[in-house]
C-alpha positions as CSV (number, residue, x, y, z in Angstrom):
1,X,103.9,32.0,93.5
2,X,102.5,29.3,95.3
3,X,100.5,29.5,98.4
4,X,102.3,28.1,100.9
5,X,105.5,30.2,100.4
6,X,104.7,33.1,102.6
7,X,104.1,30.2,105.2
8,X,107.5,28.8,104.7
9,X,109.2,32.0,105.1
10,X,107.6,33.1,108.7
11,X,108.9,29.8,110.1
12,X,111.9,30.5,108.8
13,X,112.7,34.1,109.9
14,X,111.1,32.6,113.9
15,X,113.6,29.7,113.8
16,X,116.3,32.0,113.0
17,X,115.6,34.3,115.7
18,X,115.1,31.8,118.1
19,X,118.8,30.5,116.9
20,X,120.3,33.9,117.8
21,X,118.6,33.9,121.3
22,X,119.7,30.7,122.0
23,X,123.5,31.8,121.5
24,X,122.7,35.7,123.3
25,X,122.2,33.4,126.2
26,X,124.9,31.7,126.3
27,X,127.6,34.2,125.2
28,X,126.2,36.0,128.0
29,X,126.8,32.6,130.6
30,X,130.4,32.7,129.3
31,X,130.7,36.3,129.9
32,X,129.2,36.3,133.5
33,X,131.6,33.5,134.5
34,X,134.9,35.2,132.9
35,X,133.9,38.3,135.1
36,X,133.4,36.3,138.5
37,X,136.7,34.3,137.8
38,X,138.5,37.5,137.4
39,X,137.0,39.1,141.0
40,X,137.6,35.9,142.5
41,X,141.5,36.2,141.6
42,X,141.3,40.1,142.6
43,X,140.3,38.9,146.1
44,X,143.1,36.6,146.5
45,X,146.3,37.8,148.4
46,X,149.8,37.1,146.5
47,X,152.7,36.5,149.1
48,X,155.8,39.0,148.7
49,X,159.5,39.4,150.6
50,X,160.6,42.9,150.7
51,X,164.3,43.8,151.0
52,X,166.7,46.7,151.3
53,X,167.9,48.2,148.0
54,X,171.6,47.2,147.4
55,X,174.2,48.8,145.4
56,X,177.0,47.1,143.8
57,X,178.5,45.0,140.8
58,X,176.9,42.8,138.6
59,X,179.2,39.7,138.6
60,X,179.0,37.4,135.2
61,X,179.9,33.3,136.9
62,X,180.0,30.2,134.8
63,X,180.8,27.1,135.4
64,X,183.1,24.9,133.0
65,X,184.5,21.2,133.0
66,X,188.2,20.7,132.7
67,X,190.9,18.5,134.3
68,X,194.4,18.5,136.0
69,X,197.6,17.8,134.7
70,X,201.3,17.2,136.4
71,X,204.0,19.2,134.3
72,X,206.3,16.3,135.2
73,X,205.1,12.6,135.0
74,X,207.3,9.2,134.4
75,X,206.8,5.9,134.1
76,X,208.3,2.9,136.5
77,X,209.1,0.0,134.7
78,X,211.8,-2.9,135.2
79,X,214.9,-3.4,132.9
80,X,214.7,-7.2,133.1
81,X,211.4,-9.4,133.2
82,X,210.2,-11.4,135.9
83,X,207.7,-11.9,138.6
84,X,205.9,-9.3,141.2
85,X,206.6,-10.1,144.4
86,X,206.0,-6.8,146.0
87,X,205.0,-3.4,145.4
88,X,206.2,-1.1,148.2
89,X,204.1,2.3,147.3
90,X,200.3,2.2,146.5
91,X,197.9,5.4,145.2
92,X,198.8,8.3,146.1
93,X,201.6,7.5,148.7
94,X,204.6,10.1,148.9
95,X,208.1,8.7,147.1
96,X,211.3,10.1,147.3
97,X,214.0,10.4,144.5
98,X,216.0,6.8,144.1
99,X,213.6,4.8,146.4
100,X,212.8,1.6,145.6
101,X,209.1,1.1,144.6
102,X,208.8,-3.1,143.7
103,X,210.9,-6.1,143.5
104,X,210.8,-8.4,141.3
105,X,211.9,-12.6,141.9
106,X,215.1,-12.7,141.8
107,X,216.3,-16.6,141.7
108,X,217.2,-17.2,138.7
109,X,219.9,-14.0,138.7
110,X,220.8,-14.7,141.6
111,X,222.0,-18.0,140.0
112,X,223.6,-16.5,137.0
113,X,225.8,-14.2,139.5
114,X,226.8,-17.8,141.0
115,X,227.3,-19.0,137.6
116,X,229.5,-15.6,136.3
117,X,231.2,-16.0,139.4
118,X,232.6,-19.8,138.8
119,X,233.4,-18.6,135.1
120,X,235.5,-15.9,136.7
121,X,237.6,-18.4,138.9
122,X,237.8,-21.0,136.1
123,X,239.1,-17.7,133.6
124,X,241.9,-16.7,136.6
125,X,243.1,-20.2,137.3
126,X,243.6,-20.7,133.2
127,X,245.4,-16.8,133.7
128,X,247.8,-18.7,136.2
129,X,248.2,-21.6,134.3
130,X,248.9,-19.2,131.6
131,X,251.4,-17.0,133.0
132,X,253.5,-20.4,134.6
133,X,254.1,-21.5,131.0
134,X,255.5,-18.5,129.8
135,X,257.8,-17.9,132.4
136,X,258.8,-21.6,132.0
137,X,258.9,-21.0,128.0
138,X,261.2,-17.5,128.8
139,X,263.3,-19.4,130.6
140,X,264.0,-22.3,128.3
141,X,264.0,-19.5,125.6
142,X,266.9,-18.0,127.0
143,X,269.0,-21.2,128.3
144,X,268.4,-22.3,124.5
145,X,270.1,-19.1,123.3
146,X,272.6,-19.6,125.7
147,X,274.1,-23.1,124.3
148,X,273.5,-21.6,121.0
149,X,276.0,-19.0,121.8
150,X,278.5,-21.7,123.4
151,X,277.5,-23.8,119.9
152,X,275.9,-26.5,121.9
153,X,272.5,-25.9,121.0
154,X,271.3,-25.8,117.3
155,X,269.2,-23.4,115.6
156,X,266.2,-25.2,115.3
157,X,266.2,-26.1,118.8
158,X,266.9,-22.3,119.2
159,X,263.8,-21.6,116.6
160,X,261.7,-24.0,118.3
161,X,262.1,-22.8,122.2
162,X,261.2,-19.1,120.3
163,X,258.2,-20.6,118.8
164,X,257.1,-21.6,122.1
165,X,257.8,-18.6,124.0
166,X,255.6,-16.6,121.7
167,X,252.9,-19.3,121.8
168,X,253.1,-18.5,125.8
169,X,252.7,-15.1,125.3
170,X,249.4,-15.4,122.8
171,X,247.9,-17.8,125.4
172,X,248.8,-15.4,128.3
173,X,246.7,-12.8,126.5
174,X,244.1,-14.9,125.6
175,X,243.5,-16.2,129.1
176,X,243.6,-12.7,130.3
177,X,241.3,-11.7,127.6
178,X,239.2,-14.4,129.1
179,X,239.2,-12.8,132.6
180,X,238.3,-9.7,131.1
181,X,235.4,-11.1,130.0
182,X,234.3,-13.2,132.6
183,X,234.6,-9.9,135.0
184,X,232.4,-8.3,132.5
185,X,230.0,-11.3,132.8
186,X,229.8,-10.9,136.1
187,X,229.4,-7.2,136.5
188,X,226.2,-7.5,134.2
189,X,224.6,-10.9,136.0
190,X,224.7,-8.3,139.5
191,X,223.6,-5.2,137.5
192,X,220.6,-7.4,136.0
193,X,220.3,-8.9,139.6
194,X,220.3,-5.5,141.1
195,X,217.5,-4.0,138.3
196,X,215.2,-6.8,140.3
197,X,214.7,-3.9,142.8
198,X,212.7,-1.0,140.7
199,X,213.8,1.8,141.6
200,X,211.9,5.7,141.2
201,X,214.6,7.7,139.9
202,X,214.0,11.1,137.9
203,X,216.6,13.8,137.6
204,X,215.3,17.7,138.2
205,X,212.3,19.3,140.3
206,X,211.5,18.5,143.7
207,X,213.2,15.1,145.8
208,X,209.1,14.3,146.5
209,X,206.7,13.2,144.3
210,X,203.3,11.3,144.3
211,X,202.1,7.7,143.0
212,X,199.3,8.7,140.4
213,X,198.6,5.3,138.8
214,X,199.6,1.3,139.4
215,X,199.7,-0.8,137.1
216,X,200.3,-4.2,138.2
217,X,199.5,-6.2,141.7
218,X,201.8,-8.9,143.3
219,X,202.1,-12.3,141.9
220,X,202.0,-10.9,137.9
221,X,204.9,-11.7,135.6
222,X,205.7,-8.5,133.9
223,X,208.0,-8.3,130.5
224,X,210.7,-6.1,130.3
225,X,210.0,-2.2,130.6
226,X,206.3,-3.1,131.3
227,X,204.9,-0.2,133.4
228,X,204.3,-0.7,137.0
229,X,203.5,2.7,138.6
230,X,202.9,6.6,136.9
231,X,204.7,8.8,139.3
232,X,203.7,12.9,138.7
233,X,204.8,16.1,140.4
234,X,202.0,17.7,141.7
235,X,203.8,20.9,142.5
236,X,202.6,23.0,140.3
237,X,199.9,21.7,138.8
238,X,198.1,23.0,135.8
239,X,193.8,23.0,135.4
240,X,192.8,22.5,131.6
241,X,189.7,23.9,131.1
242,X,187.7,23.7,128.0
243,X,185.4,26.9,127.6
244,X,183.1,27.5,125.0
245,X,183.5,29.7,122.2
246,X,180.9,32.1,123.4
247,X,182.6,32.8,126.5
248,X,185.6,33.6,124.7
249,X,185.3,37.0,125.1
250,X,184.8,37.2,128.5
251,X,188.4,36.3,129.2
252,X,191.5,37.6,130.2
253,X,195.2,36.6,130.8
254,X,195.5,37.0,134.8
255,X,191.7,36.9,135.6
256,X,190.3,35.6,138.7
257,X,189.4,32.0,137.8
Protein backbone atom coordinates (compact mmCIF):
# COMPACT_ATOMS: atom_id res chain seq x y z
CA UNK A 1 0.00 0.00 0.00
CA UNK A 2 1.40 3.08 -0.83
CA UNK A 3 1.84 5.94 1.46
CA UNK A 4 -0.18 8.42 0.44
CA UNK A 5 -3.44 6.38 0.30
CA UNK A 6 -4.68 6.92 3.86
CA UNK A 7 -4.15 10.72 2.76
CA UNK A 8 -6.39 10.33 -0.22
CA UNK A 9 -9.12 8.70 1.72
CA UNK A 10 -9.47 11.52 4.64
CA UNK A 11 -10.05 14.14 1.89
CA UNK A 12 -12.35 12.12 0.51
CA UNK A 13 -14.70 11.04 3.47
CA UNK A 14 -14.37 15.45 4.48
CA UNK A 15 -15.49 16.43 0.90
CA UNK A 16 -18.26 14.08 1.17
CA UNK A 17 -19.48 15.31 4.35
CA UNK A 18 -19.14 18.73 3.47
CA UNK A 19 -21.39 17.65 0.21
CA UNK A 20 -24.21 16.42 2.56
CA UNK A 21 -24.09 19.65 4.62
CA UNK A 22 -24.24 21.63 1.80
CA UNK A 23 -27.71 19.90 0.65
CA UNK A 24 -29.04 19.71 4.84
CA UNK A 25 -28.99 23.39 4.22
CA UNK A 26 -30.78 23.82 1.65
CA UNK A 27 -33.41 21.09 1.91
CA UNK A 28 -33.93 22.77 5.11
CA UNK A 29 -34.38 26.65 3.06
CA UNK A 30 -36.96 24.77 0.88
CA UNK A 31 -38.73 23.42 3.85
CA UNK A 32 -38.85 26.75 5.89
CA UNK A 33 -40.33 28.49 2.84
CA UNK A 34 -43.08 25.75 2.03
CA UNK A 35 -44.10 26.22 5.74
CA UNK A 36 -44.31 30.20 5.67
CA UNK A 37 -46.25 30.00 2.20
CA UNK A 38 -48.70 27.62 3.78
CA UNK A 39 -49.33 30.24 7.06
CA UNK A 40 -49.42 32.91 4.78
CA UNK A 41 -52.46 31.33 2.85
CA UNK A 42 -54.02 30.16 6.39
CA UNK A 43 -54.13 33.97 7.19
CA UNK A 44 -55.93 34.98 4.12
CA UNK A 45 -59.81 35.33 4.21
CA UNK A 46 -61.86 33.40 1.33
CA UNK A 47 -65.12 35.38 0.35
CA UNK A 48 -68.45 33.15 0.73
CA UNK A 49 -72.47 33.92 -0.01
CA UNK A 50 -74.68 31.95 2.25
CA UNK A 51 -78.21 31.15 1.30
CA UNK A 52 -81.37 29.48 2.53
CA UNK A 53 -81.65 25.61 1.94
CA UNK A 54 -84.24 24.95 -0.86
CA UNK A 55 -86.20 21.95 -1.62
CA UNK A 56 -87.36 21.00 -4.81
CA UNK A 57 -86.73 19.18 -8.38
CA UNK A 58 -83.78 18.79 -10.19
CA UNK A 59 -84.72 19.93 -13.76
CA UNK A 60 -82.42 18.21 -16.72
CA UNK A 61 -82.44 21.50 -19.75
CA UNK A 62 -80.70 21.38 -23.08
CA UNK A 63 -80.53 23.26 -25.63
CA UNK A 64 -80.84 21.92 -29.43
CA UNK A 65 -80.80 23.46 -33.03
CA UNK A 66 -83.60 22.81 -35.36
CA UNK A 67 -85.83 24.71 -37.84
CA UNK A 68 -89.49 25.50 -38.88
CA UNK A 69 -91.47 24.19 -41.42
CA UNK A 70 -95.07 25.18 -43.11
CA UNK A 71 -97.31 21.89 -43.56
CA UNK A 72 -98.58 23.67 -46.70
CA UNK A 73 -96.25 25.58 -49.12
CA UNK A 74 -96.76 26.35 -53.06
CA UNK A 75 -95.10 27.93 -55.58
CA UNK A 76 -96.33 31.08 -57.80
CA UNK A 77 -95.28 30.90 -61.12
CA UNK A 78 -96.86 32.26 -64.58
CA UNK A 79 -98.38 30.07 -67.31
CA UNK A 80 -97.00 32.17 -70.17
CA UNK A 81 -93.49 33.93 -70.27
CA UNK A 82 -92.82 37.46 -70.37
CA UNK A 83 -91.56 40.46 -68.56
CA UNK A 84 -91.92 41.68 -64.65
CA UNK A 85 -93.58 44.67 -64.38
CA UNK A 86 -94.81 44.51 -60.96
CA UNK A 87 -94.81 42.42 -57.96
CA UNK A 88 -97.81 43.38 -55.69
CA UNK A 89 -96.79 41.31 -52.34
CA UNK A 90 -93.22 41.43 -50.84
CA UNK A 91 -91.71 39.19 -47.65
CA UNK A 92 -93.79 38.30 -45.41
CA UNK A 93 -96.95 40.37 -46.49
CA UNK A 94 -100.44 38.70 -45.76
CA UNK A 95 -102.22 37.20 -49.24
CA UNK A 96 -105.58 36.10 -49.60
CA UNK A 97 -106.86 33.10 -51.67
CA UNK A 98 -107.25 34.13 -55.63
CA UNK A 99 -105.37 37.52 -55.30
CA UNK A 100 -103.31 38.66 -57.70
CA UNK A 101 -99.62 38.73 -56.67
CA UNK A 102 -97.57 40.12 -60.15
CA UNK A 103 -98.23 41.07 -63.64
CA UNK A 104 -96.51 40.47 -66.26
CA UNK A 105 -96.20 42.82 -69.93
CA UNK A 106 -98.88 42.18 -71.58
CA UNK A 107 -98.58 43.89 -75.28
CA UNK A 108 -97.96 41.46 -77.25
CA UNK A 109 -101.39 39.34 -76.09
CA UNK A 110 -103.09 41.95 -76.00
CA UNK A 111 -102.36 42.03 -79.74
CA UNK A 112 -103.00 38.40 -80.42
CA UNK A 113 -106.66 38.96 -78.77
CA UNK A 114 -106.86 41.86 -81.52
CA UNK A 115 -105.59 39.49 -84.03
CA UNK A 116 -108.04 36.24 -82.82
CA UNK A 117 -110.62 38.78 -82.86
CA UNK A 118 -110.29 39.93 -86.79
CA UNK A 119 -109.99 36.06 -87.55
CA UNK A 120 -113.30 35.64 -85.78
CA UNK A 121 -115.13 38.32 -88.05
CA UNK A 122 -113.26 37.29 -91.23
CA UNK A 123 -114.54 33.24 -90.11
CA UNK A 124 -118.43 34.76 -89.53
CA UNK A 125 -118.55 36.85 -92.75
CA UNK A 126 -117.22 33.57 -94.82
CA UNK A 127 -120.28 31.72 -92.46
CA UNK A 128 -122.68 34.33 -94.21
CA UNK A 129 -121.27 34.07 -97.35
CA UNK A 130 -121.62 30.47 -96.81
CA UNK A 131 -125.02 30.06 -95.71
CA UNK A 132 -126.38 32.75 -98.85
CA UNK A 133 -125.03 30.09 -101.32
CA UNK A 134 -126.77 27.39 -100.12
CA UNK A 135 -129.95 28.84 -99.79
CA UNK A 136 -129.40 30.14 -103.38
CA UNK A 137 -128.15 26.46 -104.39
CA UNK A 138 -131.63 24.92 -102.37
CA UNK A 139 -133.46 27.02 -104.25
CA UNK A 140 -132.22 26.40 -107.78
CA UNK A 141 -132.08 22.69 -106.50
CA UNK A 142 -135.61 22.59 -106.23
CA UNK A 143 -136.78 24.91 -109.32
CA UNK A 144 -134.45 22.35 -111.24
CA UNK A 145 -136.51 19.43 -110.02
CA UNK A 146 -139.41 21.19 -110.78
CA UNK A 147 -138.94 21.46 -114.71
CA UNK A 148 -137.63 18.12 -114.49
CA UNK A 149 -140.98 16.98 -113.30
CA UNK A 150 -142.81 19.27 -116.10
CA UNK A 151 -139.90 17.46 -118.53
CA UNK A 152 -138.38 20.85 -119.19
CA UNK A 153 -135.33 20.43 -117.45
CA UNK A 154 -132.92 17.53 -118.05
CA UNK A 155 -131.26 15.23 -115.82
CA UNK A 156 -127.95 16.53 -115.92
CA UNK A 157 -129.01 19.83 -115.31
CA UNK A 158 -131.11 18.19 -112.51
CA UNK A 159 -127.64 16.24 -111.35
CA UNK A 160 -125.74 19.19 -111.68
CA UNK A 161 -128.02 21.84 -109.48
CA UNK A 162 -127.76 18.60 -106.80
CA UNK A 163 -124.03 18.59 -107.09
CA UNK A 164 -124.11 22.11 -106.18
CA UNK A 165 -126.45 22.11 -103.40
CA UNK A 166 -124.29 19.57 -101.60
CA UNK A 167 -121.19 21.50 -102.37
CA UNK A 168 -123.14 24.45 -100.42
CA UNK A 169 -123.79 22.39 -97.71
CA UNK A 170 -119.86 21.07 -97.25
CA UNK A 171 -118.76 24.68 -97.45
CA UNK A 172 -121.51 25.78 -94.91
CA UNK A 173 -119.88 23.35 -92.47
CA UNK A 174 -116.61 24.18 -93.21
CA UNK A 175 -116.98 27.85 -92.74
CA UNK A 176 -118.74 27.13 -89.51
CA UNK A 177 -116.08 24.74 -88.58
CA UNK A 178 -113.97 27.75 -89.24
CA UNK A 179 -115.84 29.92 -86.67
CA UNK A 180 -115.54 27.27 -84.32
CA UNK A 181 -112.20 27.57 -84.44
CA UNK A 182 -111.52 31.00 -84.60
CA UNK A 183 -113.82 31.37 -81.26
CA UNK A 184 -111.52 28.88 -79.83
CA UNK A 185 -108.64 31.09 -80.97
CA UNK A 186 -109.84 33.73 -79.31
CA UNK A 187 -110.92 32.27 -76.03
CA UNK A 188 -107.22 31.00 -75.60
CA UNK A 189 -105.34 34.63 -76.84
CA UNK A 190 -107.70 36.19 -73.57
CA UNK A 191 -106.99 33.16 -71.28
CA UNK A 192 -103.14 33.62 -72.11
CA UNK A 193 -103.79 37.48 -71.87
CA UNK A 194 -105.53 37.02 -68.57
CA UNK A 195 -102.56 34.36 -67.08
CA UNK A 196 -100.43 37.96 -67.46
CA UNK A 197 -101.95 38.67 -63.98
CA UNK A 198 -100.41 35.83 -61.55
CA UNK A 199 -102.69 34.98 -59.46
CA UNK A 200 -102.22 33.05 -55.66
CA UNK A 201 -104.62 30.39 -55.77
CA UNK A 202 -104.49 27.13 -53.52
CA UNK A 203 -107.53 25.00 -52.76
CA UNK A 204 -107.99 23.80 -48.86
CA UNK A 205 -106.79 25.27 -45.31
CA UNK A 206 -107.12 28.81 -44.33
CA UNK A 207 -108.29 31.91 -47.07
CA UNK A 208 -104.74 33.71 -45.49
CA UNK A 209 -101.56 32.84 -45.98
CA UNK A 210 -97.97 34.41 -45.87
CA UNK A 211 -95.18 35.38 -48.57
CA UNK A 212 -92.15 33.22 -47.44
CA UNK A 213 -89.80 33.71 -50.35
CA UNK A 214 -89.44 36.08 -53.82
CA UNK A 215 -87.94 35.08 -56.37
CA UNK A 216 -87.79 37.62 -58.97
CA UNK A 217 -87.72 41.76 -58.93
CA UNK A 218 -89.38 44.06 -61.57
CA UNK A 219 -87.99 44.53 -64.86
CA UNK A 220 -86.79 40.44 -65.28
CA UNK A 221 -88.09 38.40 -68.12
CA UNK A 222 -89.22 35.15 -66.60
CA UNK A 223 -89.91 31.77 -68.84
CA UNK A 224 -92.89 30.03 -68.39
CA UNK A 225 -93.70 28.45 -64.84
CA UNK A 226 -90.54 30.22 -63.55
CA UNK A 227 -91.13 30.76 -59.76
CA UNK A 228 -91.85 34.15 -58.55
CA UNK A 229 -93.00 33.93 -54.85
CA UNK A 230 -93.10 30.65 -52.16
CA UNK A 231 -96.31 31.16 -50.32
CA UNK A 232 -96.57 28.85 -46.85
CA UNK A 233 -99.33 28.47 -44.14
CA UNK A 234 -98.02 29.27 -41.08
CA UNK A 235 -100.93 27.95 -39.12
CA UNK A 236 -99.74 25.29 -37.75
CA UNK A 237 -96.38 25.22 -38.01
CA UNK A 238 -94.16 22.36 -37.15
CA UNK A 239 -90.23 22.88 -35.24
CA UNK A 240 -87.75 20.06 -36.51
CA UNK A 241 -85.36 19.50 -34.10
CA UNK A 242 -82.41 17.37 -34.45
CA UNK A 243 -81.38 15.85 -30.91
CA UNK A 244 -78.58 13.77 -30.30
CA UNK A 245 -78.53 10.30 -29.76
CA UNK A 246 -77.60 10.62 -26.15
CA UNK A 247 -80.54 12.48 -25.29
CA UNK A 248 -82.68 9.98 -26.76
CA UNK A 249 -83.67 8.76 -23.74
CA UNK A 250 -84.72 11.57 -22.11
CA UNK A 251 -87.72 11.99 -24.32
CA UNK A 252 -91.20 11.53 -24.46
CA UNK A 253 -94.28 11.84 -26.84
CA UNK A 254 -96.18 14.98 -25.16
CA UNK A 255 -93.30 16.41 -23.08
CA UNK A 256 -92.83 19.95 -22.35
CA UNK A 257 -90.51 21.11 -25.06
Amino acid sequence: MKSGSPKIFILTVLLLGAAAGLIWVILAQFHERDNSRQGGKALQAVPVEVAQIQRGPIALRRTFSGELEALAEFVVAPKVSGRVERVLVNIPDTVKRGQIVAELDNDEYVQAVAQAQADLEVARANLSQAKSALEIAKREFKRTESLLKRGIASDSEFDAANQDRLARQAQLKVAEAQVTKAQSSLETANIRLRYTRVTAGWTGGDEHRVVAERYVDEGQTVAANAPLLLIVELNPIVGVVYVTERDYAHLKPGQLV
